[in-house]
N, C-alpha and C positions, 0 to 999 in steps of 0.2 A: 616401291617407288624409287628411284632410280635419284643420286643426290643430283643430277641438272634441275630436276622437276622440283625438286623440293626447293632447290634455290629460288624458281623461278615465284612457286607458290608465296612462300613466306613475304616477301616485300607486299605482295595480293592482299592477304591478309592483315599484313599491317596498316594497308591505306586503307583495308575497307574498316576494320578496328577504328581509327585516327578519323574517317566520314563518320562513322556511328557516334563519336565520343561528341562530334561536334553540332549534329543533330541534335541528341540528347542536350547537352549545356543550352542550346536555342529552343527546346520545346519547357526546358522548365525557368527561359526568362521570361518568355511569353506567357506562360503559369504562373508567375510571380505573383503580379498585379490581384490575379486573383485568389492564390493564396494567402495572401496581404491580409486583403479584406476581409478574407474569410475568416483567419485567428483573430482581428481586431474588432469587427464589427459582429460577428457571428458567435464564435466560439467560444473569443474570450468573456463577452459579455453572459454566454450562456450559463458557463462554468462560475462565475460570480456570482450568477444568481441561483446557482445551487445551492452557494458555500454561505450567500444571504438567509436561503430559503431556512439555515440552521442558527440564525441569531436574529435581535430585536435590534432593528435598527431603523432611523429619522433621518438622517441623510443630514441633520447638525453634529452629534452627540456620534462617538464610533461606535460598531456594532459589539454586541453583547451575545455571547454565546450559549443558546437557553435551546438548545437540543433538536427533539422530535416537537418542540413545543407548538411551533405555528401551527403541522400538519394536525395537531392532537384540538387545536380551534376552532379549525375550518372544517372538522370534523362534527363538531359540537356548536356552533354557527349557525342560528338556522337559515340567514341570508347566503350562507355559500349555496349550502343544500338548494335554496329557492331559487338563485342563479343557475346553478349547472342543470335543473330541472326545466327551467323558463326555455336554457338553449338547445336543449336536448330537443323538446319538444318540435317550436324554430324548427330546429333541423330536417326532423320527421316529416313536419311538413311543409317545408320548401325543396327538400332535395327533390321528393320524388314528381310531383306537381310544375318544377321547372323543370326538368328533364322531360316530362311528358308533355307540355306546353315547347318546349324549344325543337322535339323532336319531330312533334305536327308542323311547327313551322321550316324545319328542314326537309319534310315531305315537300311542305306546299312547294319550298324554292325549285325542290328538282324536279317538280313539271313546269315550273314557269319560264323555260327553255330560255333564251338569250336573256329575258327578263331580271334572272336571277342576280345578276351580277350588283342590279340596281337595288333589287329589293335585300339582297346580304346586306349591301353597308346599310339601308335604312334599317333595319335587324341591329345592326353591329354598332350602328352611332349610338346609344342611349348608355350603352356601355363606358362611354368616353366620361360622361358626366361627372365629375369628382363627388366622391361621396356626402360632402357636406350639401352641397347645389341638394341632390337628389333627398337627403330630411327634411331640408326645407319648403320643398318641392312639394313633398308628399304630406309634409306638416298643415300645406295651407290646401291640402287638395282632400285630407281627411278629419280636419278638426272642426269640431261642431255641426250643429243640424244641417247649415247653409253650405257645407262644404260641398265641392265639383262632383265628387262620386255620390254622395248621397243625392245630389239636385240631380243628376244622372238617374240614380233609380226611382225617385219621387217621377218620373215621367213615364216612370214605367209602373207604378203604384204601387212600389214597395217604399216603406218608413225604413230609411238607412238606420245603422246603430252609431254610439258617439263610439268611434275607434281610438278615438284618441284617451278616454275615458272610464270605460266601461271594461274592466280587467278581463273580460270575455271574449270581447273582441278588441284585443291590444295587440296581441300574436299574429292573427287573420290577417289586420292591418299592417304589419310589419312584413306577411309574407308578401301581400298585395303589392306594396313598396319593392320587394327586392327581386319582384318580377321582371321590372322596369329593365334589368344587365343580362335578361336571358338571352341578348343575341350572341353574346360569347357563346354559351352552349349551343346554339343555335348555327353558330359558322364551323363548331369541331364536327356537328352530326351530319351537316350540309356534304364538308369534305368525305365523311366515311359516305355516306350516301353514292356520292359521285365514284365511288372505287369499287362500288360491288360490281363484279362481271355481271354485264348483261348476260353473254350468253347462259348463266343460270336462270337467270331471270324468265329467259325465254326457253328452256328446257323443260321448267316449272309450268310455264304455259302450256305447252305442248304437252305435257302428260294429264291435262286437264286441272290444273291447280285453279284455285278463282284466287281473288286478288287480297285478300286475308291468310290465305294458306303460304300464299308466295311473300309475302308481310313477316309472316312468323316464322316459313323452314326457311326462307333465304334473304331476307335483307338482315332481320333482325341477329341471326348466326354470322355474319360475315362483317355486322356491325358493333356485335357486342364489345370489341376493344374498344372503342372508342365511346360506347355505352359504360364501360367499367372506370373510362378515364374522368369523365364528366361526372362519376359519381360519385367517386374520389375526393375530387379536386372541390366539387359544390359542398361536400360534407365539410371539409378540413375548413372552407371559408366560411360556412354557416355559423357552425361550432366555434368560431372568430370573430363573430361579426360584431362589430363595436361603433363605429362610426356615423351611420345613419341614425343609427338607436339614440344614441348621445346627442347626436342633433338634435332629434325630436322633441323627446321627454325627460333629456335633464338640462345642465350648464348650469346656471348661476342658482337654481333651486336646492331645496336642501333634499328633495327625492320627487322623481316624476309624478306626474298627477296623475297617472294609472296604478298610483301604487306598489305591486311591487310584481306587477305581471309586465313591467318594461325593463326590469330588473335581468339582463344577462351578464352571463358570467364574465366579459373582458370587461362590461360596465363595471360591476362591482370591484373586481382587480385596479381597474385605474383608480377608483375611489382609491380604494383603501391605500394605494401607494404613492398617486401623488395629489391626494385633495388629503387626504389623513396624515401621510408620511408615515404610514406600519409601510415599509420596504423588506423585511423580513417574510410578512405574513404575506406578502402581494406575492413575493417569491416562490412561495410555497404553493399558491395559487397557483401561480404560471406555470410550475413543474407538475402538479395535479393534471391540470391541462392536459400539456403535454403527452403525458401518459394517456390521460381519458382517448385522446388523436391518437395517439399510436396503438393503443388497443383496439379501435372501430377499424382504423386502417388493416394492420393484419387480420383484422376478422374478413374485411372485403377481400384479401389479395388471398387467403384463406379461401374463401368464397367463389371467388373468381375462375378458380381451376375446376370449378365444376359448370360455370355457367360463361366462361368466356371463349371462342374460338380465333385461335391463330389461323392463319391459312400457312403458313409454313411447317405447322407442326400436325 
């Protein structure tokens, strides 16, 4: 290179050096805000409730440093044990039952050609519903003999069970309830629906496929991401679920009137940390969690490489 060209080069590079620097400084003030947030409301709180999860603490009196102690009682507890079992359970079966229910209704949408658009948000509003509205909702729509669902099957000639009641069906009834928000999964299966190529669709025809065959090698292969994400996503809020439940069967009582089959685990957790004030031991709890989430998750993303297809890969 000849020193005219280099001359010419080097100022080139410095301007474009001098655009890059200034880029950079404006994508990490726009960053800020959310970095902000993230170490103060996210992180930092996280990290505190680790360093809780290792001392006795009331949130009057400062904390008290007493080890492996909390995780060594929630160990020996038999109400953790019966919470993390209550949600577990919950989970098993609402995950796969709203997936399967939201998925027949993102069938239905994508033959109800222009239709569709109407019947999604009727799908998608029930969703809106704040979760306190939907315990109460469900509180007055399952509890006792005279309730709406039971006078519903009483005309059909079935004797309803007390849901609200009867520790047998306390669960059934909770999953019954959180049916009500499947049109979220309902609008993500809609979307993967609407993106599978037809023309597979109609290739599968042509080689004599019937309409099961073409269900299972090609919508369900081209939909499984979006199958992997809803099931995700439903677990992580299952295994969370707090809010409806706490409407229902507790608040001002000293334990639900089912017993201890309304007993889940973020119930018990708020108990014990801000109706109790063990903040230590609620810590310990929500890092148990944590874990218990993060273990199913990598078990699914684990899982997923064998039953999920990209179209790009």
């Amino acid at each position: 290179m000849s020193a005219g060209t280099a001359s010419r080069t080097a100022p080139a590079r410095a301007k474009s050096s001098s655009v890059q620097g200034r880029e950079n400084r404006w994508v990490w003030l726009f960053l800020a805000p959310w970095a902000i947030g993230f170490v103060v409301f996210t992180a930092g709180p996280m990290v505190a409730s680790l360093v809780l999860s290792f001392t006795e603490y009331d949130v009057i009196s400062s904390p008290t440093y007493v080890g492996l102690e909390n995780y060594r009682e929630l160990m020996a507890v038999p109400d953790a044990a019966r919470s993390l079992g209550n949600t577990v359970i919950y989970t098993a079966l609402h995950v796969p039952l709203s997936i399967a229910i939201a998925l027949g209704l993102a069938l239905l949408l994508d033959r109800a050609g222009r239709a569709s658009g109407f019947f999604r948000t009727v799908f998608y509003l029930p969703s809106m519903t704040p979760p306190v509205a939907i315990g109460v909702l469900f509180l007055l729509m399952l509890n006792g003999q005279t309730c709406l669902v039971n006078a519903g099957l009483a005309m059909l000639g079935i004797d309803g069970p007390a849901w609200t009641t009867d520790p047998s069906w306390v669960k059934p009834g909770i999953v019954l309830m959180s049916l009500w928000t499947v049109g979220s999964t309902t609008v993500i299966l809609f979307a993967a629906l609407r993106d599978v190529p037809l023309q597979l669709k109609e290739a599968a025809l042509l080689d004599g496929a019937g309409a099961w065959a073409r269900f299972r090698h090609v919508v369900l292969p081209m939909i499984s991401g979006a199958l992997f994400f809803v099931t995700v996503v439903n677990t992580i809020a299952s295994l969370q679920l707090f809010t409806e439940v706490y409407t229902m069967f507790f608040g001002e009582q000293d334990r639900s009137s089912a017993g201890d089959a309304a007993l889940f685990y973020v119930v018990y957790l708020f108990e014990e940390g801000f109706r109790f004030l063990h903040m230590g031991y609620a810590s310990a709890l929500a890092w148990v969690l944590f874990v218990v989430i993060l273990a199913i998750t990598l078990v699914q993303v684990r899982l997923s490489k064998r039953f999920v297809y990209y179209e790009g890969e």
